[in-house]
Backbone bond lengths (Angstrom), bond angles and torsions (degrees), N, CA, C in turn:
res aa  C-N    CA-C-N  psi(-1)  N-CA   C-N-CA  omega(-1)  CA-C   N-CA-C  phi
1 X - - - 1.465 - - 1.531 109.41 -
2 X 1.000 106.53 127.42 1.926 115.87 175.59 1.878 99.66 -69.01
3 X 1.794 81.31 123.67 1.786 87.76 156.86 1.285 110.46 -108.59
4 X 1.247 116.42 -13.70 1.718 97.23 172.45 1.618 110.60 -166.00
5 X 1.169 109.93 164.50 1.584 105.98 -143.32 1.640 113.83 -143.97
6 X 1.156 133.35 95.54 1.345 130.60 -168.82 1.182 138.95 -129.96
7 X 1.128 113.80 107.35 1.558 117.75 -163.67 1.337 108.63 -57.00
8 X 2.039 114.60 143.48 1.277 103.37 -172.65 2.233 85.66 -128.79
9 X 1.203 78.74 136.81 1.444 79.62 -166.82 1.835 124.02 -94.17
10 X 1.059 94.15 22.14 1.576 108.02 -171.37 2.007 93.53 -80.22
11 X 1.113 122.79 -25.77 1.605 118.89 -170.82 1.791 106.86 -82.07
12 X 1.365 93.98 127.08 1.674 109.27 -153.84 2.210 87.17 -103.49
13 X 1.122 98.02 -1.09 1.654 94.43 -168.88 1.796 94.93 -118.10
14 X 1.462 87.79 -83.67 1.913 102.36 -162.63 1.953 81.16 -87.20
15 X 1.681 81.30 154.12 1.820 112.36 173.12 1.996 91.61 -65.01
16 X 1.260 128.58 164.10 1.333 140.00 -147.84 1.430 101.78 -176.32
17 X 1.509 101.10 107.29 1.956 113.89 -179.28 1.636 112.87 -134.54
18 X 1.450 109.93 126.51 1.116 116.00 170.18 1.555 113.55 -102.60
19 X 1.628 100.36 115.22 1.811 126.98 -160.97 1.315 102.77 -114.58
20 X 1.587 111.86 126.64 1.269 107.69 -169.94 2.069 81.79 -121.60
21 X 1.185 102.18 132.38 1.666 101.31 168.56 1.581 129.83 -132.80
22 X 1.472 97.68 170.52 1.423 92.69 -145.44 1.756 90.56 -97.07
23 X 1.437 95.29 134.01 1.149 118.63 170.97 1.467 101.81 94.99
24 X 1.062 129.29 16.16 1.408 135.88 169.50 1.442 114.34 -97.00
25 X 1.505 117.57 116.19 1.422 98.66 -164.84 2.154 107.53 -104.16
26 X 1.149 96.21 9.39 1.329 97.74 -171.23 1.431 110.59 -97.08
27 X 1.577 116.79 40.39 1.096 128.50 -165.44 1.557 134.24 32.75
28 X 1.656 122.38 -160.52 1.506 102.16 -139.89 1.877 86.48 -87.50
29 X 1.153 108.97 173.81 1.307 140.59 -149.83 2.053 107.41 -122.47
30 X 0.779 115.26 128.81 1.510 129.66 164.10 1.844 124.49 -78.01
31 X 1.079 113.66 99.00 1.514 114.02 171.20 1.244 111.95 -89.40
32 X 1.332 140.58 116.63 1.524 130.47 156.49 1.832 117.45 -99.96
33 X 1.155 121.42 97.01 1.554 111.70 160.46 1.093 127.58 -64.30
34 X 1.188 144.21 123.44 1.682 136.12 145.75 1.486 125.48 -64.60
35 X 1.296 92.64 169.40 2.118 88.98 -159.69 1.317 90.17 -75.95
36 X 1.361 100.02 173.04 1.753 128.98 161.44 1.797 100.43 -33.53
37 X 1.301 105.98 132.08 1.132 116.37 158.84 1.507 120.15 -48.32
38 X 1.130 129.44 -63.77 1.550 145.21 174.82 1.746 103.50 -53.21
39 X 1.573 113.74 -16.22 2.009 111.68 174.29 1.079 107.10 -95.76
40 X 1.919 124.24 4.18 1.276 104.57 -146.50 1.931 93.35 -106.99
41 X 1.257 147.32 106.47 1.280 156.96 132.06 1.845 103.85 13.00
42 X 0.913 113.36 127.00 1.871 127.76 -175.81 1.472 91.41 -45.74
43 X 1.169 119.37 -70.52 1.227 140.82 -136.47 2.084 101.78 -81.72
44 X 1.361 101.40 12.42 1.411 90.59 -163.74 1.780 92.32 -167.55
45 X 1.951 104.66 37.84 1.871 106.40 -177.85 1.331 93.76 -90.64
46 X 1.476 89.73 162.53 1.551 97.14 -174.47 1.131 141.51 5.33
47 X 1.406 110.85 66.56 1.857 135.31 173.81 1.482 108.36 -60.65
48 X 1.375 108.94 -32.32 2.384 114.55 163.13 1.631 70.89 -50.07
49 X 0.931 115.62 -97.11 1.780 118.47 -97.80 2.024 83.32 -73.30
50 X 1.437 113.52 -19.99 1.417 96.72 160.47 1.519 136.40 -66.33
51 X 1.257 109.73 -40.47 1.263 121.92 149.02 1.642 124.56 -31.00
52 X 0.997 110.40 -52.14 1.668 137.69 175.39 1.543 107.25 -53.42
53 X 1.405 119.21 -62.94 1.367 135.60 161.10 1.433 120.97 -29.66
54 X 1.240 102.92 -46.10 1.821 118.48 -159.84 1.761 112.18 -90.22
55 X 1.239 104.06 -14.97 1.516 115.47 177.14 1.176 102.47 -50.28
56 X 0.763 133.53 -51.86 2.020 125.35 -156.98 1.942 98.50 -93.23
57 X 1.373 93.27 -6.86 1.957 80.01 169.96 1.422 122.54 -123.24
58 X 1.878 104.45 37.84 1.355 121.02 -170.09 1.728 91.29 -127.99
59 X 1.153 106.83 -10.00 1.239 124.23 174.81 1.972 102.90 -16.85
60 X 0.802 101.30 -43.78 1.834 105.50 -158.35 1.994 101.51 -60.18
61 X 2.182 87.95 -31.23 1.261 83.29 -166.40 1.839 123.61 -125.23
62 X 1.590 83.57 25.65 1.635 121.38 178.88 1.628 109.21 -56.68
63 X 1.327 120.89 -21.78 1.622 112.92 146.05 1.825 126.76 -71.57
64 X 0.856 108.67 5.34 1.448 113.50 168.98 2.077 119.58 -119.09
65 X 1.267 99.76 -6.75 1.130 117.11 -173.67 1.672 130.30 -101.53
66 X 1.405 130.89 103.93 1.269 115.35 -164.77 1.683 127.62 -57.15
67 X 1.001 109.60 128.25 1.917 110.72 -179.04 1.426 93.10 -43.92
68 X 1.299 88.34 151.29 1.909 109.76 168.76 1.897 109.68 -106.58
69 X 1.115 103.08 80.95 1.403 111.75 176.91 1.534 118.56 -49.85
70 X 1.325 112.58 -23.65 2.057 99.75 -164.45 2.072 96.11 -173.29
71 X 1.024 112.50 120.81 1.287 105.73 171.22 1.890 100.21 -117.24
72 X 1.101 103.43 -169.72 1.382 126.88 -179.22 1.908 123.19 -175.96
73 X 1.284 93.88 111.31 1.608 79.93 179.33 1.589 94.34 -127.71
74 X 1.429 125.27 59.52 1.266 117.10 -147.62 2.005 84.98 -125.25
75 X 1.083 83.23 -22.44 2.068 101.47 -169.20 1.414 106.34 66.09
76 X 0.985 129.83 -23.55 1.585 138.18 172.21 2.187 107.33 -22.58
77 X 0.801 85.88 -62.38 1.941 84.23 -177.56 2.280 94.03 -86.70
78 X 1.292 128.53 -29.42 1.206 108.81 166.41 1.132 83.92 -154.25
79 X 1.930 95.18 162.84 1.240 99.92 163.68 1.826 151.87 -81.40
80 X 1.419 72.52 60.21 2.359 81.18 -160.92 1.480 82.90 -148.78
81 X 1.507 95.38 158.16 1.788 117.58 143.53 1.389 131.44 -42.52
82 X 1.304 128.63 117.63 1.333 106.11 -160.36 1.949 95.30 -148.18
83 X 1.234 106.97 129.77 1.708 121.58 172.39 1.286 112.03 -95.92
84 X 0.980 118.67 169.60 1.799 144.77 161.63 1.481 107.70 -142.28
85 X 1.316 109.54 122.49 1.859 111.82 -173.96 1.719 78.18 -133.51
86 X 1.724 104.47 168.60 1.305 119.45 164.89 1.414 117.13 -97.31
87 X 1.261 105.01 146.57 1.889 108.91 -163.16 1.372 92.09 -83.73
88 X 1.652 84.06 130.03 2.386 95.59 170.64 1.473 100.27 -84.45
89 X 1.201 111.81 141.72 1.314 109.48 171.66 1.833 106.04 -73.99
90 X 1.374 119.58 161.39 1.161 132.10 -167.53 1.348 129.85 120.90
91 X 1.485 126.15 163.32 1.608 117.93 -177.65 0.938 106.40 -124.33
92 X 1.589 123.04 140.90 1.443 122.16 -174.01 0.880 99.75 -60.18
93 X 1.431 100.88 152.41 1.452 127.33 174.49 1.419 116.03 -85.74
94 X 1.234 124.46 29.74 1.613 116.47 172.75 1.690 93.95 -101.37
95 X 1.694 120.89 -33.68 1.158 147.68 144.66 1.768 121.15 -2.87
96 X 1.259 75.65 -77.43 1.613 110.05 -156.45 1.493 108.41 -91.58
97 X 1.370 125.27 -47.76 1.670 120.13 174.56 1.496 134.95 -42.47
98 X 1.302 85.45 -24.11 1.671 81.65 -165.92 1.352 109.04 -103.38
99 X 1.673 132.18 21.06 0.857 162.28 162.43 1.761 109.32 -73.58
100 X 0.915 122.87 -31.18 1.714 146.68 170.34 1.280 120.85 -94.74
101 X 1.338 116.90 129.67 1.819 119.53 -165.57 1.484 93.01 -71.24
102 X 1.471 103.25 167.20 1.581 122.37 -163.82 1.320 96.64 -78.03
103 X 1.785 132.17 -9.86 1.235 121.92 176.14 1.524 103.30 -94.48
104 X 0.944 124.10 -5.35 2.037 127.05 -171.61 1.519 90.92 -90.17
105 X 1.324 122.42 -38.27 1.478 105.21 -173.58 1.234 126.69 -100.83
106 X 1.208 117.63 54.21 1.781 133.70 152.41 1.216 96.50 -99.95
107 X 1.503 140.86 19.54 1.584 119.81 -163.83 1.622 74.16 -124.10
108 X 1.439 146.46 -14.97 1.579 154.71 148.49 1.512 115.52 -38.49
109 X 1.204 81.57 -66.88 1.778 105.92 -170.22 1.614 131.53 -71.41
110 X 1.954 86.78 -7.96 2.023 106.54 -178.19 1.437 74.81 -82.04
111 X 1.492 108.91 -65.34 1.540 123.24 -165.79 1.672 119.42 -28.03
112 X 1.608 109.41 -48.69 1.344 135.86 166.37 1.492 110.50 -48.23
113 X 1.235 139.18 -63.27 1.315 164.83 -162.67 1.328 92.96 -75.42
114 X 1.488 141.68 -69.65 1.310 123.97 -169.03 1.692 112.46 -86.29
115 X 1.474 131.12 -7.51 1.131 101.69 136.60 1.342 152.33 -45.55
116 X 1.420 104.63 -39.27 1.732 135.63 -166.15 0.989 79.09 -68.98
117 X 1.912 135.89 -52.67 1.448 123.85 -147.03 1.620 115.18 -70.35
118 X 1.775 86.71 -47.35 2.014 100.01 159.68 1.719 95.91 -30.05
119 X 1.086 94.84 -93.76 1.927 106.66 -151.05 1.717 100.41 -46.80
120 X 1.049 111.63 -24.42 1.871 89.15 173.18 1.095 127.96 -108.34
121 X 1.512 117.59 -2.31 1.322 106.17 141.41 1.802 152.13 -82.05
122 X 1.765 82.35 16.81 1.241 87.27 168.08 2.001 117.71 -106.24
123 X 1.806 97.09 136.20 1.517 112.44 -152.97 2.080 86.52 -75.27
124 X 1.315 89.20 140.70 1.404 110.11 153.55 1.493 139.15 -115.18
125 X 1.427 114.32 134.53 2.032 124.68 -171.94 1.230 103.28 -31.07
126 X 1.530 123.13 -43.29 1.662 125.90 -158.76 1.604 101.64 -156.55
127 X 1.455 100.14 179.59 1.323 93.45 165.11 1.718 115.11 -120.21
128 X 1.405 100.86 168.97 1.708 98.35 -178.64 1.519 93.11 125.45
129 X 1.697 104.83 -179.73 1.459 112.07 -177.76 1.612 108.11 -49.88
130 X 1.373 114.00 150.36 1.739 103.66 169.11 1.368 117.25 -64.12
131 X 1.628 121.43 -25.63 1.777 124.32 167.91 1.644 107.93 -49.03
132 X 1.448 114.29 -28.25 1.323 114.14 -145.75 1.260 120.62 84.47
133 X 1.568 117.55 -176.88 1.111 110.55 -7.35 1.815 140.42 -94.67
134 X 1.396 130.44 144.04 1.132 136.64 -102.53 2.124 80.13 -100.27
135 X 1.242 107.92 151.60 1.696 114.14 -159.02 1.715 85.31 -121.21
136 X 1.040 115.89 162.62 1.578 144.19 -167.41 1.811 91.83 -106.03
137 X 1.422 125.91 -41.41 1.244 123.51 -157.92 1.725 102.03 -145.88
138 X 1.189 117.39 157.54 1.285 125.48 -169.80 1.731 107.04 -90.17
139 X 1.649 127.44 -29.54 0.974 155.42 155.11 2.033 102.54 -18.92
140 X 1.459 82.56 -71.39 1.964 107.23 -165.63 1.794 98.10 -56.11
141 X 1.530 119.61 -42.07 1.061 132.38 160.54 1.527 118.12 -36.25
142 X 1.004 122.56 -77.87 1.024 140.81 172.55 1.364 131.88 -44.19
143 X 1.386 120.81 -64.44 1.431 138.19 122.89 1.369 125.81 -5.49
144 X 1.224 127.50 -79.66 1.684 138.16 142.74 1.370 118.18 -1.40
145 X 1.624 97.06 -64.41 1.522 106.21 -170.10 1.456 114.48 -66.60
146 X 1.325 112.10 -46.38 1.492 106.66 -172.22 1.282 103.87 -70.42
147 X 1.198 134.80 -10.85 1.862 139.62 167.35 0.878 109.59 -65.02
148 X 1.223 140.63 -46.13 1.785 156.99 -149.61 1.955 86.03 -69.47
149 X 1.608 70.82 -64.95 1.624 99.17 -139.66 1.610 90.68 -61.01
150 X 1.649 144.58 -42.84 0.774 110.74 178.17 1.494 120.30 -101.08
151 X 1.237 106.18 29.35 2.004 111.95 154.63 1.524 102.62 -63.55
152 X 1.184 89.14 -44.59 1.707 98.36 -168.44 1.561 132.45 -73.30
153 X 1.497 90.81 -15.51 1.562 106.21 163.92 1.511 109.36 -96.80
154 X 1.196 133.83 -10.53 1.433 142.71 164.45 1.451 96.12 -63.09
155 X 1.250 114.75 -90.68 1.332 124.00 177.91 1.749 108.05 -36.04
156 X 0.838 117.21 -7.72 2.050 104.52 158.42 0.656 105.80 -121.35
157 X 1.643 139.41 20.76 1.556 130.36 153.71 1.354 98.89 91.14
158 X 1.369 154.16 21.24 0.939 148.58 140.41 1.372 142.63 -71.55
159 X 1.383 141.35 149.41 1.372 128.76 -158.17 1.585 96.08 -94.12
160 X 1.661 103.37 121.47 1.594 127.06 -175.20 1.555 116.28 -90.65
161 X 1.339 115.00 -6.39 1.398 118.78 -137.78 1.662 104.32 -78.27
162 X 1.491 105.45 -46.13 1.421 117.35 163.03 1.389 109.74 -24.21
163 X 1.992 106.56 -82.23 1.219 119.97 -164.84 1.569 93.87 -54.04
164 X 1.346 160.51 -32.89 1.349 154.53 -172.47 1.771 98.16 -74.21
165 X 1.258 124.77 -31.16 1.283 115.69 174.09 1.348 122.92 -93.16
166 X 1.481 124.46 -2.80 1.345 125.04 138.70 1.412 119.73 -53.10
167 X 1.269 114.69 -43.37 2.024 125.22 -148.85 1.572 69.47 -68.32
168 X 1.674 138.08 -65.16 1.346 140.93 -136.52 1.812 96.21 -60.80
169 X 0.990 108.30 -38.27 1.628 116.03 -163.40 1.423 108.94 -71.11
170 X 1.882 105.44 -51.32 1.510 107.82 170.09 1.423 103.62 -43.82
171 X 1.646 130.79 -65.68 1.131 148.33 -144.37 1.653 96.16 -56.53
172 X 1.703 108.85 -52.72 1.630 105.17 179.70 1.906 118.18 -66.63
173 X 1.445 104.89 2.10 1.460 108.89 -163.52 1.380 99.81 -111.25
174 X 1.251 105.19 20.42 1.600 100.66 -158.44 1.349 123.77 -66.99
175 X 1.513 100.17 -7.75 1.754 111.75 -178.44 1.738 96.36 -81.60
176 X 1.348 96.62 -54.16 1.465 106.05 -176.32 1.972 117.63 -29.35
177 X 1.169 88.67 -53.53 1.506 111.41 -167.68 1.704 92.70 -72.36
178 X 1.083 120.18 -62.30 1.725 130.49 166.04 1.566 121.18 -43.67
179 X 1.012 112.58 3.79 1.671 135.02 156.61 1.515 105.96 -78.04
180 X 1.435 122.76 -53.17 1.787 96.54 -177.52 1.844 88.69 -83.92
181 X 1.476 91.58 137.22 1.309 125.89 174.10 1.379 134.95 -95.83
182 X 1.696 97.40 -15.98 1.558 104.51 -159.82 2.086 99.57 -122.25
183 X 0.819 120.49 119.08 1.294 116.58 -159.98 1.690 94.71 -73.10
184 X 1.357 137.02 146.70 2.028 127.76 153.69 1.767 80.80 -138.36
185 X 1.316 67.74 171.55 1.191 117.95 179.92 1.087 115.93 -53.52
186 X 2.073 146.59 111.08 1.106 107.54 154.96 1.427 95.57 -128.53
187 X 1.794 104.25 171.12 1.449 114.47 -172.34 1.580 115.51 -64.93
188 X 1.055 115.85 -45.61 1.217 118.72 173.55 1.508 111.94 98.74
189 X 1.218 134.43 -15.43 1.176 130.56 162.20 1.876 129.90 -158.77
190 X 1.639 97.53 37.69 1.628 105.98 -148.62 1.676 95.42 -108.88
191 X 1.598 101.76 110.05 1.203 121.73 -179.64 1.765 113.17 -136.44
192 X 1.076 122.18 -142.67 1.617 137.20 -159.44 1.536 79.76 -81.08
193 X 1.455 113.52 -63.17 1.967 121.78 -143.76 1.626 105.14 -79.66
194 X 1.346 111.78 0.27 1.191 118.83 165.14 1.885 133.24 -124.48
195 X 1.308 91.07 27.24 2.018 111.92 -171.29 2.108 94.47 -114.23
196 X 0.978 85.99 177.93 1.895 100.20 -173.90 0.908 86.48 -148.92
197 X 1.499 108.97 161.19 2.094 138.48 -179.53 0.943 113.87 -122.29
198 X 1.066 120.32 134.81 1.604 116.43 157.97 1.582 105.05 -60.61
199 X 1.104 134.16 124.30 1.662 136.89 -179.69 1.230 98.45 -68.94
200 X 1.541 124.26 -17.94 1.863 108.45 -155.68 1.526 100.22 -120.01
201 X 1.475 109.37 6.88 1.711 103.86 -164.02 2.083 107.29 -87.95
202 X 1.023 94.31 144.92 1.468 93.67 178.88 1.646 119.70 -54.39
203 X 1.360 140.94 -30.24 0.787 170.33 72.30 1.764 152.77 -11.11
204 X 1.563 117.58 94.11 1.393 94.40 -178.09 1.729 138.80 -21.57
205 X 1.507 93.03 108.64 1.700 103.50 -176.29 1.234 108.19 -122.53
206 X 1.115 127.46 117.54 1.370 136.32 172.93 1.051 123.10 -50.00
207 X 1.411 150.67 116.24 1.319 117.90 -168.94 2.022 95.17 -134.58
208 X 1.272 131.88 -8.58 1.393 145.25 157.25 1.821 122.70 -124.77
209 X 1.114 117.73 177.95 0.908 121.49 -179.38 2.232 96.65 179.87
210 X 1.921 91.87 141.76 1.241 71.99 -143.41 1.864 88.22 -140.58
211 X 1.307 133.68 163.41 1.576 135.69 -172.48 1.584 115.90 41.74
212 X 1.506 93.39 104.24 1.532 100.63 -169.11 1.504 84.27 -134.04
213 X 1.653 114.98 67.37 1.709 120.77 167.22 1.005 101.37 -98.22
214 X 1.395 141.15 3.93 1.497 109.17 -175.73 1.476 109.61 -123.40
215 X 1.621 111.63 14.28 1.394 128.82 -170.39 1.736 98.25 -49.33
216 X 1.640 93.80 154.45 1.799 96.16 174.63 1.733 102.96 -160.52
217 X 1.219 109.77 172.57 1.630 114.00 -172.75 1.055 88.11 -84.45
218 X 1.601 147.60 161.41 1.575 131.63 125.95 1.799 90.90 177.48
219 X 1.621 104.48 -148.33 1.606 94.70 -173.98 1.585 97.14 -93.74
220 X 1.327 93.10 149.34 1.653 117.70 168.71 1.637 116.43 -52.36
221 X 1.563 121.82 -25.41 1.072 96.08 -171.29 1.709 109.68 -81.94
222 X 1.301 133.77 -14.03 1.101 153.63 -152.32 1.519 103.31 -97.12
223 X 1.382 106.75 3.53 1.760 103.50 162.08 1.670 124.37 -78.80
224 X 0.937 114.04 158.80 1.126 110.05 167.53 1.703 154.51 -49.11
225 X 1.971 66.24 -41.22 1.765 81.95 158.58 1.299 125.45 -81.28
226 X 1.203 108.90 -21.77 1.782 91.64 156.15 1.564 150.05 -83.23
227 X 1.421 77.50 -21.88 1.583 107.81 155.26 1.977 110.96 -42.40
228 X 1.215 92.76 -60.87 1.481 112.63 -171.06 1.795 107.06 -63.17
229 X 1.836 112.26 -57.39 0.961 107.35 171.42 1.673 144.54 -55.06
230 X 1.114 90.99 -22.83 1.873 115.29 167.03 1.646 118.44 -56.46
231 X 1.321 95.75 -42.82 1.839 129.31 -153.94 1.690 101.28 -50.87
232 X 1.370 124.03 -47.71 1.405 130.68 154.22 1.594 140.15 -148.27
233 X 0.963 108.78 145.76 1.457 119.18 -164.08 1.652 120.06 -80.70
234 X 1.613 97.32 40.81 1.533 116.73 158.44 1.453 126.24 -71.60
235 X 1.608 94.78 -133.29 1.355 103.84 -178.40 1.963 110.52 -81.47
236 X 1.181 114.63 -47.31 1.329 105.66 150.94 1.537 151.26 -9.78
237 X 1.503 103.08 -28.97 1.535 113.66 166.42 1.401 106.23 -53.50
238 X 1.264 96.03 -55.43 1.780 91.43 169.24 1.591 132.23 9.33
239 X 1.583 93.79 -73.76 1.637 120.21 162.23 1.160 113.87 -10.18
240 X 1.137 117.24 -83.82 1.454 146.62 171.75 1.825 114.93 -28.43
241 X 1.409 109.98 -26.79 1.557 113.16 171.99 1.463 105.86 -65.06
242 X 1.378 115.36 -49.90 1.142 121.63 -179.25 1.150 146.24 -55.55
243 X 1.610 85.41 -65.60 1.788 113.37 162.14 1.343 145.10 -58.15
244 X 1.658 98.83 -29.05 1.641 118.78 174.39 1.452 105.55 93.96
245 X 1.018 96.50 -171.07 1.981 102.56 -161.36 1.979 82.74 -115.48
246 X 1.593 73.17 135.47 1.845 97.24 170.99 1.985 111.80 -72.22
247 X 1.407 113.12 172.03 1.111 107.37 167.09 1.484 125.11 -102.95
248 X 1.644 97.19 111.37 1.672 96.26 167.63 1.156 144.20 -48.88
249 X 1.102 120.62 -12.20 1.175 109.17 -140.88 1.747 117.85 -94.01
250 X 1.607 154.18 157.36 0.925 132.71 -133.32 1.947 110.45 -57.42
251 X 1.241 110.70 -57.58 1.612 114.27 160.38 0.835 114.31 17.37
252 X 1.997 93.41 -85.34 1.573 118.35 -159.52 1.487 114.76 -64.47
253 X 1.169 108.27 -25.21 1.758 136.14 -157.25 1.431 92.69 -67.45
254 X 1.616 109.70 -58.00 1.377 123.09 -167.12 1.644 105.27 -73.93
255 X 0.854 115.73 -39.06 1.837 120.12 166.42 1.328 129.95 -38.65
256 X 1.240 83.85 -52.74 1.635 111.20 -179.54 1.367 103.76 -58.22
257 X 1.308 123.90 -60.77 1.622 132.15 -177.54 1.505 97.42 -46.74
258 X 1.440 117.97 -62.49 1.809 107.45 -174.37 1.377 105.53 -50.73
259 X 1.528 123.52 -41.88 1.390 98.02 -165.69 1.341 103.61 -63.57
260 X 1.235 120.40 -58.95 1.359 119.28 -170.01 1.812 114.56 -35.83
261 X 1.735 114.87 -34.18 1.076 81.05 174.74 1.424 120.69 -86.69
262 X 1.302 117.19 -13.99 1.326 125.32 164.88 1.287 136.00 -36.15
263 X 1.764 108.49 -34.63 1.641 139.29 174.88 1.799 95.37 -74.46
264 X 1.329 107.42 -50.09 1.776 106.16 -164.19 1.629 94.04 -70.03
265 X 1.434 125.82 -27.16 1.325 105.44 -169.87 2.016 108.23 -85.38
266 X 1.254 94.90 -38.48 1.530 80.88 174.58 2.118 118.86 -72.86
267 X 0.995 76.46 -12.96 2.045 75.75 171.62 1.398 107.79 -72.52
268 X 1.939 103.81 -50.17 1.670 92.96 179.56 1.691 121.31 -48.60
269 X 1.358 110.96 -38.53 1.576 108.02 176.89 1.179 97.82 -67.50
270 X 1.664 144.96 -64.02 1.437 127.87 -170.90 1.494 110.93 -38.30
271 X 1.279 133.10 -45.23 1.047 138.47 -174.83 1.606 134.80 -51.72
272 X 1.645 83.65 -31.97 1.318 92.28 -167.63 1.356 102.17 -108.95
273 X 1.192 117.62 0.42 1.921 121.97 -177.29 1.635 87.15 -114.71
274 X 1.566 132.43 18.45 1.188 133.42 171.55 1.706 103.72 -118.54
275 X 1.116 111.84 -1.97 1.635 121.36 -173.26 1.352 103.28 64.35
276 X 1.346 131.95 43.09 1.795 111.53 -176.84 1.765 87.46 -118.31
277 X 1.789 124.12 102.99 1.432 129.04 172.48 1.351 103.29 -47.36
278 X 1.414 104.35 -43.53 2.269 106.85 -151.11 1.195 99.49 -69.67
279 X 1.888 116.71 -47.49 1.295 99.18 -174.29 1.337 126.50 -79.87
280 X 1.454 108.98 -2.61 1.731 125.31 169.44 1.608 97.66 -59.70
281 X 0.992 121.05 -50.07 2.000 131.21 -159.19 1.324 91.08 -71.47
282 X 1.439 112.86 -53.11 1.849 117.38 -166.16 1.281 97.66 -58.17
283 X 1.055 143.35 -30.87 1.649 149.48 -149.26 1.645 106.78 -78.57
284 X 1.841 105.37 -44.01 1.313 120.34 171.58 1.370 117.06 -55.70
285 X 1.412 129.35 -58.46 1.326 145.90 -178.20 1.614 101.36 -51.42
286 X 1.342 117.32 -61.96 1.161 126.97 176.48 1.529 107.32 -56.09
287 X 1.195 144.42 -47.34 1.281 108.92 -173.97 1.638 106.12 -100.80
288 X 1.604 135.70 -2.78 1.542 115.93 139.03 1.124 121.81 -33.41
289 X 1.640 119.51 -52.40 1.392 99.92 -178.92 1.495 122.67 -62.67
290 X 1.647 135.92 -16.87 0.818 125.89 -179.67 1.548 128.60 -84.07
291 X 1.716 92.38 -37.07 1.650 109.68 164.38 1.939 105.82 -39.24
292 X 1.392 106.56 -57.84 1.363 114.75 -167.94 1.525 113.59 -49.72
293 X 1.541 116.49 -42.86 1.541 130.24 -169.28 1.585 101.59 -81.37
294 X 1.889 112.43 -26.73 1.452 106.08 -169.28 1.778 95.97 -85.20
295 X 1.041 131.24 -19.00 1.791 142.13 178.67 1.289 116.06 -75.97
């Protein structure tokens, strides 16, 4: 039985409760719900039960990761997807970083980088979400997504047309993209707003890391976190000690641009199922410029 119950508001997808119960002695407990089936966007269904999937191939980094005590996708006790994980001790680090001079936090960002390196070097059967379903080519992946995603900005009345003139470009690149061959692992959304701190360590120390729903087989550079790590040439380089150096070369160069617009099109939907207009508008500007550099 729950004695006490607290919403933790860092979860930008599923509702997020910290449950402490009685007679439970292994302290308090993590609930995450996901929305209504009928709220949930094509391009972004059941991210639990993907999440759920991916546990046993995070394996490398299942000491930093909370156990998944109890799922349900049955709706039977409510009507949604619903987890129980065990709470890591620590404070997010969106929290906690900036508490540490801009020279203390490259000792974050090594930390950051050789996780990422864990999770993408591990090989995957196919590519696509780890739920499935499972793709022949990394291309169809890719391709797919920017379809999804802008059905789904159609369907909220938003102008898709851009994201439809990315899908065309992947579609003409399709060899390009059909060059990575080897499916890994990536996290799919593992940055600052999803890591924990030790509160007491002299130094940023990682001590959790946490929502790995949007994990998928395909190439590593097209995660997020690298996306993110690129983004500026601060303290973050860091990363890069860890992680190793990406591939330049024209290919990769040109890849990189799809993902990126690939990243701007799924933010615009976060954005806009987050109520934020400006950064919906900023989203446009931002990926003209990329359309323009990918033309």
């Amino acid at each position: 039985m729950p004695a006490r119950a607290v919403e933790l508001g860092f979860g930008a997808y599923n509702s997020v409760y910290r449950i402490e119960l009685v007679g439970w002695d292994d302290g308090p407990v993590v609930l995450r719900v996901a929305p209504e089936d009928a709220c949930q966007f094509g391009s972004e269904r059941w991210l639990m039960r993907n999440e759920y999937a991916s546990v046993p191939w995070l394996a490398g980094i299942a000491a930093l990761m909370p156990r998944v005590l109890a799922v349900d996708w049955s709706h039977d006790v409510v009507d949604r997807d619903w987890m129980i994980q065990s709470c890591l001790p620590g404070v997010p680090a969106p929290e906690h970083l900036g508490r540490y001079p801009r020279a203390g936090r490259t000792t974050f960002f090594r930390q950051l980088g050789a996780i990422a390196r864990t999770v993408h070097d591990v090989r995957g059967p196919y590519f696509g979400r780890v739920d499935g379903p499972a793709h022949a080519s990394w291309s169809e992946v890719v391709i797919g997504s920017f379809t999804r995603i802008a059905d789904d900005l159609q369907r909220a009345g938003l102008d898709a047309a851009d994201v439809r003139q990315a899908a065309a470009l992947a579609e003409r690149g399709r060899a390009t993209l059909d060059e990575v061959q080897e499916p890994r692992l990536l996290t799919g959304d593992l940055w600052t707003v999803n890591c924990l701190l030790d509160a007491d360590a002299p130094e940023p120390l990682i001590s959790g890391v946490l929502d790995f729903d949007r994990t998928e087989f395909g190439d590593p550079a097209a995660d997020w976190t690298i996306q993110m790590a690129q983004a500026k040439d601060d303290e973050r380089v860091a990363f890069w000690q860890s992680y190793g150096e990406l591939d330049r070369s024209p290919a990769a160069t040109w890849r990189a641009a799809i993902y990126e617009a690939r990243h701007l099109a799924a933010i615009r939907l976060e954005r806009h199922r987050l109520a934020k207009p400006t950064a919906v508008r900023e989203s446009y500007t931002a990926m003209a410029k990329v359309l323009a550099d990918l033309t």
